[in-house]
C-alpha positions as CSV (number, residue, x, y, z in Angstrom):
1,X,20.4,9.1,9.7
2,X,21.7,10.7,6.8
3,X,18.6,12.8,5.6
4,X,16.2,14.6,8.3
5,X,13.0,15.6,7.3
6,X,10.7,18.8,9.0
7,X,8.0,21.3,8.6
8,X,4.9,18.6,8.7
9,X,2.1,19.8,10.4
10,X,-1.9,20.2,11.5
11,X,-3.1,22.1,8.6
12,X,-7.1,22.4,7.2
13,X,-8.2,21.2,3.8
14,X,-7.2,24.0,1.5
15,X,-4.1,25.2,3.6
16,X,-0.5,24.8,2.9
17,X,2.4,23.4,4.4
18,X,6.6,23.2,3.3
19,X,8.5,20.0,3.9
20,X,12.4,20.3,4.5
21,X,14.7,17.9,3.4
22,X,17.9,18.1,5.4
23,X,21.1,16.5,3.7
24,X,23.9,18.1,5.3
25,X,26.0,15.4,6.4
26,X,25.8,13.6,2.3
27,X,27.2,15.4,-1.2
28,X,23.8,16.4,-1.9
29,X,24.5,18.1,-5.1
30,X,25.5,14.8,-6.8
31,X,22.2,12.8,-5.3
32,X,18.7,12.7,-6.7
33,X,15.8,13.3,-4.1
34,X,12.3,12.4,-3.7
35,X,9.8,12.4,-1.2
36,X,7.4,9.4,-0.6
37,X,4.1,9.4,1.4
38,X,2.4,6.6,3.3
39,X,-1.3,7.1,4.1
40,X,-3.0,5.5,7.6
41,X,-3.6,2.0,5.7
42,X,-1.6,2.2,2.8
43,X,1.5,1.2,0.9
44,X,4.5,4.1,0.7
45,X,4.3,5.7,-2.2
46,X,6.2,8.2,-4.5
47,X,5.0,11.9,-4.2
48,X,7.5,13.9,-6.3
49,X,11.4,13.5,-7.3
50,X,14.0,16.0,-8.7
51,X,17.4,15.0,-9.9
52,X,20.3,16.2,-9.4
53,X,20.3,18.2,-12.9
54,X,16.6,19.9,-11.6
55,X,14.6,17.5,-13.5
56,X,10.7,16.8,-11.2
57,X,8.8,14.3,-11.8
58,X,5.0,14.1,-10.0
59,X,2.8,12.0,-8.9
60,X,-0.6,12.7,-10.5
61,X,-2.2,12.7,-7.5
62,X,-0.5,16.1,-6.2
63,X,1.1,17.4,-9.9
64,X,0.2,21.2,-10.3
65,X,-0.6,21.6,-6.0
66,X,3.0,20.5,-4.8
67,X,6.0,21.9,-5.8
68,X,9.7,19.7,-4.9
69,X,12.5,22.3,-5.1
70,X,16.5,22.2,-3.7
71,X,19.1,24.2,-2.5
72,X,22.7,22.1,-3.0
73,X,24.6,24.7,-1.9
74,X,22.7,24.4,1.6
75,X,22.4,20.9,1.0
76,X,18.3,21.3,2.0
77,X,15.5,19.7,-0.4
78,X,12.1,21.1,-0.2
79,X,8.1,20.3,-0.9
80,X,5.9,23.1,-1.2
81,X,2.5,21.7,-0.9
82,X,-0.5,23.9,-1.5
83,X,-4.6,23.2,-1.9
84,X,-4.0,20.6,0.4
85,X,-6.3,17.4,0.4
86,X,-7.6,15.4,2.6
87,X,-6.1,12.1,0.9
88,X,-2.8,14.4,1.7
89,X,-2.7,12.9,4.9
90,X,0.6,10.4,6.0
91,X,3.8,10.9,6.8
92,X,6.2,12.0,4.2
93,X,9.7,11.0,3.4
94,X,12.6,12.1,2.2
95,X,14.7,10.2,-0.2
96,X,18.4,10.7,-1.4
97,X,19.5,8.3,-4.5
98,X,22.9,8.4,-5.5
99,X,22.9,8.1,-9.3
100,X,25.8,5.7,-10.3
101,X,25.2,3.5,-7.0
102,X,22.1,3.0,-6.0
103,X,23.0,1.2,-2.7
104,X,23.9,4.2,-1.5
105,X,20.3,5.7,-0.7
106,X,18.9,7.1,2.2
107,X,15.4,7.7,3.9
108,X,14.9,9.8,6.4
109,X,12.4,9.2,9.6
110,X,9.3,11.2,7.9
111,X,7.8,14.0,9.2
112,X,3.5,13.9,9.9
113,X,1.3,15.9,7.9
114,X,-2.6,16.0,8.6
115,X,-4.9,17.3,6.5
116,X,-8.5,18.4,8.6
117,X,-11.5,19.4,7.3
């Protein structure tokens, strides 16, 4: 496993909640990262991206409530989600994309996140 992903969570409609992207054992600084969700009953699908430059790209669905962020000196990506939804719900992965050679991605294991009402 090359990226580990923590900080998912119980949290009520409304709340907030940090995702941590940990990609200590790749050259981080020279990946792209996204994180991906997949709902109870539904396809995976893309949440948010940053490149290596600190370019973000959104998903509609969650652009201006989460924020994707990273740290390549501590080699850690992050999610800041706020006014969380119930849709929010799934388990959300990390995802490291080398550039140049895309074979050479990774996906974490995901990390839950409930949203209650």
């Amino acid at each position: 496993v090359r990226v580990v992903e923590s900080g998912g969570g119980l949290v009520t409609a409304g709340g907030s909640l940090r995702l941590s992207c940990d990609a200590s054992t790749i050259s981080f600084s020279i990946y792209n990262m996204g994180w991906y969700r997949q709902s109870p009953g539904k396809e995976r699908e893309f949440v948010a991206s940053i490149t290596r430059e600190g370019k973000t790209t959104y998903a509609d669905t969650v652009k201006g409530r989460f924020t994707i962020s990273r740290d390549n000196t501590q080699k850690m990506g992050y999610l800041q989600m706020d006014h969380l939804e119930l849709e929010d719900t799934g388990v959300y992965y990390c995802n490291t994309v080398h550039p140049a050679a895309t074979i050479l991605t990774y996906w974490g294991q995901g990390t839950k996140v409930t949203v209650s009402s």
